[in-house]
N, C-alpha and C positions, 0 to 999 in steps of 0.2 A: 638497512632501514631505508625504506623510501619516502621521498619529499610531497608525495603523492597523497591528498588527503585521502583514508580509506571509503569505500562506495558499498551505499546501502541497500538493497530494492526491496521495494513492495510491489505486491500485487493486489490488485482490487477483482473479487472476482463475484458473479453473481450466487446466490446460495439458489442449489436446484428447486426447492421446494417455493422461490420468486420472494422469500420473506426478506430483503436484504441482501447485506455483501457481507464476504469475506474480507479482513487486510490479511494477508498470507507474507510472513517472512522469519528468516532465519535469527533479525533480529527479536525478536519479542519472543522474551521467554516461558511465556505459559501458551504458547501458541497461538493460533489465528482467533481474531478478534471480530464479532458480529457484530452490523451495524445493521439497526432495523429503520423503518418510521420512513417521512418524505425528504429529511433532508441528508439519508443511509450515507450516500456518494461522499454529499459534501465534508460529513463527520469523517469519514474512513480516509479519504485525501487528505484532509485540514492535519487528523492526526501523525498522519506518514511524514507529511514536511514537520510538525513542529518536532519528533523526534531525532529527523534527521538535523536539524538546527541546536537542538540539543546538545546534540553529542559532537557538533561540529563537524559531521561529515557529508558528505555529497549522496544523493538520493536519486533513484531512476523511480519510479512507480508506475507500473502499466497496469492497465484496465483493460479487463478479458471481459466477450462478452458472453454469451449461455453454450455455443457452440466451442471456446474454449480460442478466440482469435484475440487479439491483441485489436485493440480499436485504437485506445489513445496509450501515449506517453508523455509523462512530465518529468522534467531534468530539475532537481531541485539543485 
């Protein structure tokens, strides 16, 4: 067992069709989660950290951008 708290990620990715993002992760069990409207970003982030605070574990979540690069990272 290790003393290592366990580590989450998400990915925030854009949806091809421009309506919104993707949260993409192994944690959520009905799969990736659409976030549409002006403030898509902020909802699809705010909810990756309060999960990962949730459950008491440590969160990476990177934001791709259309061409599929890594732009930002947030270490929760």
């Amino acid at each position: 067992m290790s003393d290592r708290p366990a580590l989450d990620v998400y990915e925030i990715r854009p949806r091809k069709d421009g309506e919104g993002f993707y949260l993409i992760s192994d944690r959520l069990q009905h799969g990736p989660l659409w976030y549409t409207g002006l403030d898509a970003f902020h909802y699809a982030t705010a909810y990756a950290k309060y999960r990962s605070l949730s459950r008491s574990h440590r969160a990476i979540i990177r934001v791709f951008d259309e061409a599929g690069n890594v732009t930002e990272t947030h270490m929760q």
